[in-house]
ZALOPA-267505 format. One record per residue (C-alpha): residue in one letter; x, y, z. Coordinates in steps of 0.05 Angstrom, whole numbers. Example, Ala and Ser with C-alpha at 12.3 -4.5 7.8 and 13.67 -1.06 7.14 Angstrom:
BEGIN
+-------+--------+--------+--------+
! gutor !      X !      Y !      Z !
+-------+--------+--------+--------+
!     a !    246 !    -90 !    156 !
!     s !    273 !    -21 !    143 !
+-------+--------+--------+--------+
This chain:
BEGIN
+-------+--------+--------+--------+
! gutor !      X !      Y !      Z !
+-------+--------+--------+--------+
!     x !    139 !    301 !   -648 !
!     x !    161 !    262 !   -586 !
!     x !    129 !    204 !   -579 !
!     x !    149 !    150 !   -525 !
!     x !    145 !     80 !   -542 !
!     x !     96 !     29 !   -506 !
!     x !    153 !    -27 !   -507 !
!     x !    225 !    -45 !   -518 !
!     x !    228 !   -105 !   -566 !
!     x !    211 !   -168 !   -524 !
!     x !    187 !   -130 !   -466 !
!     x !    118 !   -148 !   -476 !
!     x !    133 !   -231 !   -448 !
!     x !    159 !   -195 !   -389 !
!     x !     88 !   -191 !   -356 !
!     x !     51 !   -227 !   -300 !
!     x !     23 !   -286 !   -355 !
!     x !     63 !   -315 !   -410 !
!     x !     34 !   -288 !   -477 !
!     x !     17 !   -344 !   -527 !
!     x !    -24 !   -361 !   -584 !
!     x !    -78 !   -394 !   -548 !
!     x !    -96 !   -393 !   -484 !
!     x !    -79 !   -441 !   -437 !
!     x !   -124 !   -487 !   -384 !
!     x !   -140 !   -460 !   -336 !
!     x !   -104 !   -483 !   -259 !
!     x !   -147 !   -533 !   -232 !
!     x !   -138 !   -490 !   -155 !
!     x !   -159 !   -425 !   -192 !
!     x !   -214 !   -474 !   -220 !
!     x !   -240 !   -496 !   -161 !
!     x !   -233 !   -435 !   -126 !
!     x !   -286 !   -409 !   -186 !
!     x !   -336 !   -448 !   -169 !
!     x !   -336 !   -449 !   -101 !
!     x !   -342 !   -376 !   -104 !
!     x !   -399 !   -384 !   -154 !
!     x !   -437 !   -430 !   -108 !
!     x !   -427 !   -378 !    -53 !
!     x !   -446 !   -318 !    -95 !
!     x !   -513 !   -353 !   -122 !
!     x !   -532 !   -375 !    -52 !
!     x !   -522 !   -301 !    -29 !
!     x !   -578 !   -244 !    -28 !
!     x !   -525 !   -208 !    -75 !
!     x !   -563 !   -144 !   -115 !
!     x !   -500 !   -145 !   -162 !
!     x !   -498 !   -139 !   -245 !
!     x !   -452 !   -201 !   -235 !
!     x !   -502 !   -245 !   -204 !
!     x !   -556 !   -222 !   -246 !
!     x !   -535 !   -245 !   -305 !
!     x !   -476 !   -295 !   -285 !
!     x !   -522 !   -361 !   -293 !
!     x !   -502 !   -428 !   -282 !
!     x !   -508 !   -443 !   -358 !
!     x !   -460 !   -382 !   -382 !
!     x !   -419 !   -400 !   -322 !
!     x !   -409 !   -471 !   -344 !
!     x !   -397 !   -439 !   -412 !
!     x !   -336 !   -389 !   -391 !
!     x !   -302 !   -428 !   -329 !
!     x !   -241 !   -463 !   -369 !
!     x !   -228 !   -399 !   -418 !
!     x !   -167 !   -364 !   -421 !
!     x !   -144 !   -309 !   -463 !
!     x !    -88 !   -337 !   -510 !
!     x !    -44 !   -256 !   -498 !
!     x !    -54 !   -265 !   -414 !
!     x !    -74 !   -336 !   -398 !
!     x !   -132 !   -292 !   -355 !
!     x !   -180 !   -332 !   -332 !
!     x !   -258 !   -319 !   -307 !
!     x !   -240 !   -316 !   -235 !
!     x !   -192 !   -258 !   -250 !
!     x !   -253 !   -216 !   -285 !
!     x !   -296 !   -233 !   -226 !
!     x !   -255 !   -260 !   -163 !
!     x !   -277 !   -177 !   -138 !
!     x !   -361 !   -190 !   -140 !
!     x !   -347 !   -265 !   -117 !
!     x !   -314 !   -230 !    -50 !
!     x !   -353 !   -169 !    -46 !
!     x !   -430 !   -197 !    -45 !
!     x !   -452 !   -124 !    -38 !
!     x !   -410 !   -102 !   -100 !
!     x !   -454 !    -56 !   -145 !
!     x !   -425 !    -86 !   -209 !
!     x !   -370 !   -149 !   -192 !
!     x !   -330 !   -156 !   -249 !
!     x !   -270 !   -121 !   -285 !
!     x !   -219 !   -129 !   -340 !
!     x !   -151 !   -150 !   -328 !
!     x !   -138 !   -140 !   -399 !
!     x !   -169 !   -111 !   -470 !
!     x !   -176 !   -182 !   -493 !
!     x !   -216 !   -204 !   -436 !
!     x !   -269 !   -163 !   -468 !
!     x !   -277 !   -210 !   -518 !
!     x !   -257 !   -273 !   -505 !
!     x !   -312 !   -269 !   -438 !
!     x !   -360 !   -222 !   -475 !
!     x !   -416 !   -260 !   -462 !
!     x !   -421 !   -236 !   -385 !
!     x !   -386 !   -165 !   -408 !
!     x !   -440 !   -156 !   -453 !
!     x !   -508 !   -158 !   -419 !
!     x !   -472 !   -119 !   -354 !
!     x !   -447 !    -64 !   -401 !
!     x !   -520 !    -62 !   -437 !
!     x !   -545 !    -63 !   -362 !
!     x !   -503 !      0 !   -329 !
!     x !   -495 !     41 !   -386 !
!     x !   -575 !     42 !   -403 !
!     x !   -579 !      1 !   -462 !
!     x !   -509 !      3 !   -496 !
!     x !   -528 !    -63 !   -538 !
!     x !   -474 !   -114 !   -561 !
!     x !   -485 !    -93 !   -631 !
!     x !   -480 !    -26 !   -619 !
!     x !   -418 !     19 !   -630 !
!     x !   -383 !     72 !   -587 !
!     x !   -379 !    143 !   -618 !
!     x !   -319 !    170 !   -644 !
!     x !   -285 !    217 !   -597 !
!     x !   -315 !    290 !   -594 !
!     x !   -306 !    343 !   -542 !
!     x !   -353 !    392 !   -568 !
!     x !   -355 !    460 !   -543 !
!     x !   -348 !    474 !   -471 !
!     x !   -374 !    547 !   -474 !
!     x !   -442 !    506 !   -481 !
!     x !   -437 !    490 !   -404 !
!     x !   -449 !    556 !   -364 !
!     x !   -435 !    561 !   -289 !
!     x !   -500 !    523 !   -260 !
!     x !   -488 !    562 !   -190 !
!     x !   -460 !    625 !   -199 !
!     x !   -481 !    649 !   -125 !
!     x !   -434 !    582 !   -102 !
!     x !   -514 !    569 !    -57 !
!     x !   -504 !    493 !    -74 !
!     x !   -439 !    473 !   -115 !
!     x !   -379 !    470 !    -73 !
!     x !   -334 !    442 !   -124 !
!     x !   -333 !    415 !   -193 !
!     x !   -290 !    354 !   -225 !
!     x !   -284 !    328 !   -298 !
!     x !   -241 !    264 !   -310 !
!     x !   -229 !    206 !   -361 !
!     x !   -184 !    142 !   -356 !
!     x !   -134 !    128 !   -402 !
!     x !   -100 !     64 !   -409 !
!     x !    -31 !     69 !   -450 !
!     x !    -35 !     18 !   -510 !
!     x !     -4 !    -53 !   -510 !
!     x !      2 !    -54 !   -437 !
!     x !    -51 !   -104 !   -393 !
!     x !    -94 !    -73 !   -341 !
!     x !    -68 !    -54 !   -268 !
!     x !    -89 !   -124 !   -243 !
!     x !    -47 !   -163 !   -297 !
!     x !     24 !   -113 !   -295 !
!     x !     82 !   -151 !   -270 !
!     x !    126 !   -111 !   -219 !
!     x !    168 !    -95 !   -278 !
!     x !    114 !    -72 !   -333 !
!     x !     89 !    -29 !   -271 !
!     x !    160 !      4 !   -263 !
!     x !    164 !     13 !   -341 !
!     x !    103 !     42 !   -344 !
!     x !    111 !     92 !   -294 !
!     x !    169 !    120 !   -324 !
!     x !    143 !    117 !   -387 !
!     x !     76 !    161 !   -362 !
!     x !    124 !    200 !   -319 !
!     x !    154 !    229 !   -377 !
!     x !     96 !    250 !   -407 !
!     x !     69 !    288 !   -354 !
!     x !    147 !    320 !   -345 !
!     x !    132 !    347 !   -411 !
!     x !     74 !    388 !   -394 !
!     x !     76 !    466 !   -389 !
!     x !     46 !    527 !   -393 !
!     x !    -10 !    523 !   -340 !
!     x !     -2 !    447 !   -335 !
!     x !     69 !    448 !   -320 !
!     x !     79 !    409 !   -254 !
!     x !    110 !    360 !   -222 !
!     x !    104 !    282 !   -209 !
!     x !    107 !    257 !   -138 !
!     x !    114 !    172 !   -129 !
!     x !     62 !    149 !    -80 !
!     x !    125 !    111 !    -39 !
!     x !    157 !    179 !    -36 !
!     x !     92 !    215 !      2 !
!     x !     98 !    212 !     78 !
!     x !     36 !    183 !    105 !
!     x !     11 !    247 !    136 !
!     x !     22 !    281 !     78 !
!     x !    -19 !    224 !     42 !
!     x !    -79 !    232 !     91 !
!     x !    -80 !    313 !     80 !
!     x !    -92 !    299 !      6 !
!     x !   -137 !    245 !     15 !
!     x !   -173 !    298 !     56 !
!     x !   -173 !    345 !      1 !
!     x !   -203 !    303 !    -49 !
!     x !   -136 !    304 !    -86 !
!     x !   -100 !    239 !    -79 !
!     x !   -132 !    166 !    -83 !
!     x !   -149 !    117 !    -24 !
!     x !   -112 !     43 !     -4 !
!     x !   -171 !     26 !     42 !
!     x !   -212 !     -3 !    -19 !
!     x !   -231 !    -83 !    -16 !
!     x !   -261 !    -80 !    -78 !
!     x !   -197 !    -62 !   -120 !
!     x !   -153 !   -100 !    -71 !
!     x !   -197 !   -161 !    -89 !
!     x !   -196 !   -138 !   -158 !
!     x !   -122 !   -148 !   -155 !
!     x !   -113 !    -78 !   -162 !
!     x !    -73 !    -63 !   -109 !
!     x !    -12 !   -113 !   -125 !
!     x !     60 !    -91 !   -112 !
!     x !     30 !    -23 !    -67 !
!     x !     53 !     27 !    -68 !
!     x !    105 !     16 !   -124 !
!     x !     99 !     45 !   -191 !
!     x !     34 !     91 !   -163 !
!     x !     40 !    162 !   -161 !
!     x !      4 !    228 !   -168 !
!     x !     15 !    302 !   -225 !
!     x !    -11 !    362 !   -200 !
!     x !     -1 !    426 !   -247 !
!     x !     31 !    485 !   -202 !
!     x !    -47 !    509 !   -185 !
!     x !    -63 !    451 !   -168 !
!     x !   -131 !    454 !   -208 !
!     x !   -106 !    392 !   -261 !
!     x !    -87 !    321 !   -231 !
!     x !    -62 !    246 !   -257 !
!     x !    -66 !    191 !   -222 !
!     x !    -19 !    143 !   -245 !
!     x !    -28 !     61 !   -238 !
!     x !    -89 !     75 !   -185 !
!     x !   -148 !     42 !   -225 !
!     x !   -137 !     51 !   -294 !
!     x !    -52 !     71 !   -320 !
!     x !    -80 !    147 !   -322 !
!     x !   -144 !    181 !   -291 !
!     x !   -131 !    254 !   -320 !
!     x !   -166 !    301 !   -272 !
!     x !   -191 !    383 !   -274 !
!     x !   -217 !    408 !   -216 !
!     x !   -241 !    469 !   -181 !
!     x !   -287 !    502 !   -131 !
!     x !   -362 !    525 !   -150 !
!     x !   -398 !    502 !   -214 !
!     x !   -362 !    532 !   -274 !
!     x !   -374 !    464 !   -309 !
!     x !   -349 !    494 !   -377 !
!     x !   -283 !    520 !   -352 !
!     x !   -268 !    453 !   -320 !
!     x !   -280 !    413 !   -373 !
!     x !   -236 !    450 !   -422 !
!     x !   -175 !    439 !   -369 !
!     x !   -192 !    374 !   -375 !
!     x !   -190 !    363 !   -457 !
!     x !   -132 !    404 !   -460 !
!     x !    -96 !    362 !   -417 !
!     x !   -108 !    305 !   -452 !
!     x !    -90 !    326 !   -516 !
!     x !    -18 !    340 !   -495 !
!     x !    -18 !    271 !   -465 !
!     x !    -37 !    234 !   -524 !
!     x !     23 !    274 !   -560 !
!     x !     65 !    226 !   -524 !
!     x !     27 !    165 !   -497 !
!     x !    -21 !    111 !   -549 !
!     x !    -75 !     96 !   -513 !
!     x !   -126 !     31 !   -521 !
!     x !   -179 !     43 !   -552 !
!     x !   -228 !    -12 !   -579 !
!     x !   -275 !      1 !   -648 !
!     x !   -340 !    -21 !   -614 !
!     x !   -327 !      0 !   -539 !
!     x !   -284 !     67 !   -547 !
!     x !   -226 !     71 !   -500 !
!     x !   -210 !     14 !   -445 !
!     x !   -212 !     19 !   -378 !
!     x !   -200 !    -36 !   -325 !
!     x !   -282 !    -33 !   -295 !
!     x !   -332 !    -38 !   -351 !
!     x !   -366 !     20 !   -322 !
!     x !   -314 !     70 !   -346 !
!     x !   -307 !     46 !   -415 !
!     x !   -323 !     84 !   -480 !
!     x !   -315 !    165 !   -469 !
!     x !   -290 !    146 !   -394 !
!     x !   -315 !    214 !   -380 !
!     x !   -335 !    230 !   -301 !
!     x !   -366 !    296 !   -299 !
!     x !   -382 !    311 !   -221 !
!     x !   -414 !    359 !   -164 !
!     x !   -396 !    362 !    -91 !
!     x !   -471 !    395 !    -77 !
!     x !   -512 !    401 !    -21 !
!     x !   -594 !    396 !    -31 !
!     x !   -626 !    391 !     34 !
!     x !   -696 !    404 !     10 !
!     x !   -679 !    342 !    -31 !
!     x !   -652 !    302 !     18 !
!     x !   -714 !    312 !     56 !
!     x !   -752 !    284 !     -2 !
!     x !   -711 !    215 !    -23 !
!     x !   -773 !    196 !    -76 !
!     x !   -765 !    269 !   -111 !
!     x !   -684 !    257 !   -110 !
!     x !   -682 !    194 !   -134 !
!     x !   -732 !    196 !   -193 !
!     x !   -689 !    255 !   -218 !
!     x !   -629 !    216 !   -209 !
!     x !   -660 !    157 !   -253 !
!     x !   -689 !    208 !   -299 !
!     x !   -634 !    248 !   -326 !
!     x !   -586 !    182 !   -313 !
!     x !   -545 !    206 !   -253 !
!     x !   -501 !    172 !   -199 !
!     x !   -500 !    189 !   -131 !
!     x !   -439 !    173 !    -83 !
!     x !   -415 !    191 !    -17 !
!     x !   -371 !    257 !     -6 !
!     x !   -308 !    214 !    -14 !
!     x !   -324 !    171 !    -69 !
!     x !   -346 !    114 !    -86 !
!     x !   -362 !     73 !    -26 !
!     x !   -352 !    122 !     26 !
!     x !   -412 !    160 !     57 !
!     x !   -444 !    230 !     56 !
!     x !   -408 !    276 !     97 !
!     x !   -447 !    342 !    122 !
!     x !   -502 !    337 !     72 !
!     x !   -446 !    325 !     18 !
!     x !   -463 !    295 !    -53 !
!     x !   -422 !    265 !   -103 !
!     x !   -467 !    266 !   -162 !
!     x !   -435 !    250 !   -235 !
!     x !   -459 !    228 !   -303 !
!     x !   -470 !    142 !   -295 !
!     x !   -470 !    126 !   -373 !
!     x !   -402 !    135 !   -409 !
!     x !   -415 !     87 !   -465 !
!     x !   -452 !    105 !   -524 !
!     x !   -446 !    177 !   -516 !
!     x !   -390 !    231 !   -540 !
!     x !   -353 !    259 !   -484 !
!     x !   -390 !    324 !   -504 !
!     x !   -454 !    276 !   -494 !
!     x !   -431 !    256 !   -425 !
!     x !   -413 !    318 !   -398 !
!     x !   -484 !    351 !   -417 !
!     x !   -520 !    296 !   -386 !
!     x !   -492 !    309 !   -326 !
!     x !   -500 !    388 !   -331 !
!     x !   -583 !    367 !   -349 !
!     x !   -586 !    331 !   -289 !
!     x !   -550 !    374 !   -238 !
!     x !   -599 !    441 !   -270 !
!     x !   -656 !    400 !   -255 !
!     x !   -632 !    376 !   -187 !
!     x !   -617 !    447 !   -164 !
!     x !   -691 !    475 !   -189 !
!     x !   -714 !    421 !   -159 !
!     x !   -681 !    446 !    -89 !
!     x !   -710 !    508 !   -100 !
!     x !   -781 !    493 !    -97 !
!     x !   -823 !    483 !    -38 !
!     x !   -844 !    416 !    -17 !
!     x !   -903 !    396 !     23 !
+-------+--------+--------+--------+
């Protein structure tokens, strides 16, 4: 079996922070820079997960730490939600260990988005399930206009996006690159670097809901962004209907998408893909959170099951929508994403929890919650 290897020997020191066997203090700028932004952030009107349970006492508490691999400190888990008042969340990972050593603000925030995931609680092992269980929810294409199942993937002893030196980024790529070159059948492809896409091309598939956006301050805060647009890139299989983003947000968001609501077929792209990935790449994967991601919202299955749907009689009836929405634990976003608007009547609606549950789990919340949201539509209101 081919299997490409995570690291040359003594690559790993190569990264943006010094590995060591403890970490180190942290710089007094970076330090005062922390709490300054603390101050700020506690003053503000913020509605964040960050601020909620960020208090002065746990801050006090975390403010010096450093992971001993990455030297990361708390500003780089929350510098994001202490620039971005309005975040919805404020705080990521710039590495697996940061889980730990700052767990006590991971903690509550996971508990807190994912609906209860408890620090003593353990992810699920992997399971797919069957996908024939997930019918087409709109086979009349009356409200569906498209369908999209992805997970994250981050490829083992690497740190997250925010923590890759220009180098570790360049080794990664190729080293993802060549995993994806492997795919065939109806994966088979090709891999096209982001520095290599004319700018009007970009903006077409940005249009099209295939390629990823620059124009986001919360990952550019997140430090997300750094070295743009090297070592970023984009897969798409010859129909275009299974996509990887590489280096955007996480090292891998593996992608299947199509249009109307066959939720089942979609899915099964999806797993297949990954399991000829994972042929070749080792990806991180935690006992008690399931596989890492860089945001703390995407952690366990990583699994984002999603709708482009239009419900006007629901839209018309905000109370109705959103009591469904908290019911069967959906998310609702704007036609382009996350923080973008709705476009025409245009929903993004997804799955929210991803920890906890199987990614068969995941994937049948969502299809719950978009069957109720469409009978819903259906019926008359007064």
């Amino acid at each position: 079996m081919l299997r490409l290897q995570a690291l040359r020997p003594g690559t790993f020191l190569l990264f943006c922070r010094q590995a060591s066997k403890a970490g180190k203090t942290i710089d007094s700028e970076a330090l005062v820079r922390l709490e300054e932004g603390y101050k700020e952030l506690a003053a503000s009107d913020s509605k964040s997960l960050l601020k909620k349970h960020l208090k002065k006492e746990l801050f006090d508490k975390l403010k010096k730490k450093t992971t001993a691999s990455f030297n990361s400190s708390l500003l780089d888990c929350i510098q994001t939600g202490l620039s971005n008042h309005d975040s919805a969340v404020g705080i990521v990972a710039p590495e697996p260990e940061a889980y730990k050593t700052f767990a006590e603000i991971f903690d509550p925030i996971i508990e807190d988005f994912h609906k209860g995931f408890k620090k003593t609680d353990k992810h699920p092992e992997c399971c797919f399930g069957k996908c024939n269980d997930f019918a087409n929810l709109d086979p009349d294409n009356k409200y569906i206009l498209s369908t999209r199942v992805r997970c994250g993937r981050s490829v083992k002893n690497f740190p997250f996006i925010s923590c890759l030196s220009e180098s570790a980024f360049a080794e990664l790529e190729s080293m993802i690159s060549g995993a994806l070159n492997t795919m065939s059948g109806s994966y088979k492809g090709s891999y096209l670097p982001l520095s290599g896409i004319e700018k009007s091309v970009q903006q077409k598939l940005i249009d099209e809901h295939f390629l990823f956006r620059d124009c986001d301050r919360f990952l550019k805060t997140s430090g997300a962004k750094r070295f743009w647009p090297a070592a970023r890139g984009i897969y798409f299989n010859e129909a275009r209907n299974f996509v990887v983003w590489v280096n955007e947000e996480d090292h891998l968001r593996i992608i299947s998408m199509e249009k109307g609501g066959d939720i089942g077929k979609v899915y099964e792209r999806m797993i297949g893909g990954v399991e000829v990935l994972e042929k070749h790449l080792d990806f991180s994967r935690d006992e008690r959170l399931g596989y890492l991601t860089f945001c703390p919202t995407n952690l366990g299955s990583t699994i984002r099951a999603s709708v482009h749907i239009k419900l006007p009689n629901l839209s018309d009836n905000p109370k109705e929508f959103w009591k469904l929405m908290d019911k069967y634990n959906l998310q609702r976003r704007g036609t382009r994403g996350e923080h973008t608007k709705v476009e025409g009547g245009v929903y993004d609606i997804s799955n929210k929890r991803r920890v906890g549950l199987t990614e068969y789990e995941a994937v049948k919340e969502m299809y719950d919650g978009i069957r109720a949201l469409i009978d819903a539509e259906n019926k008359t209101f007064k």
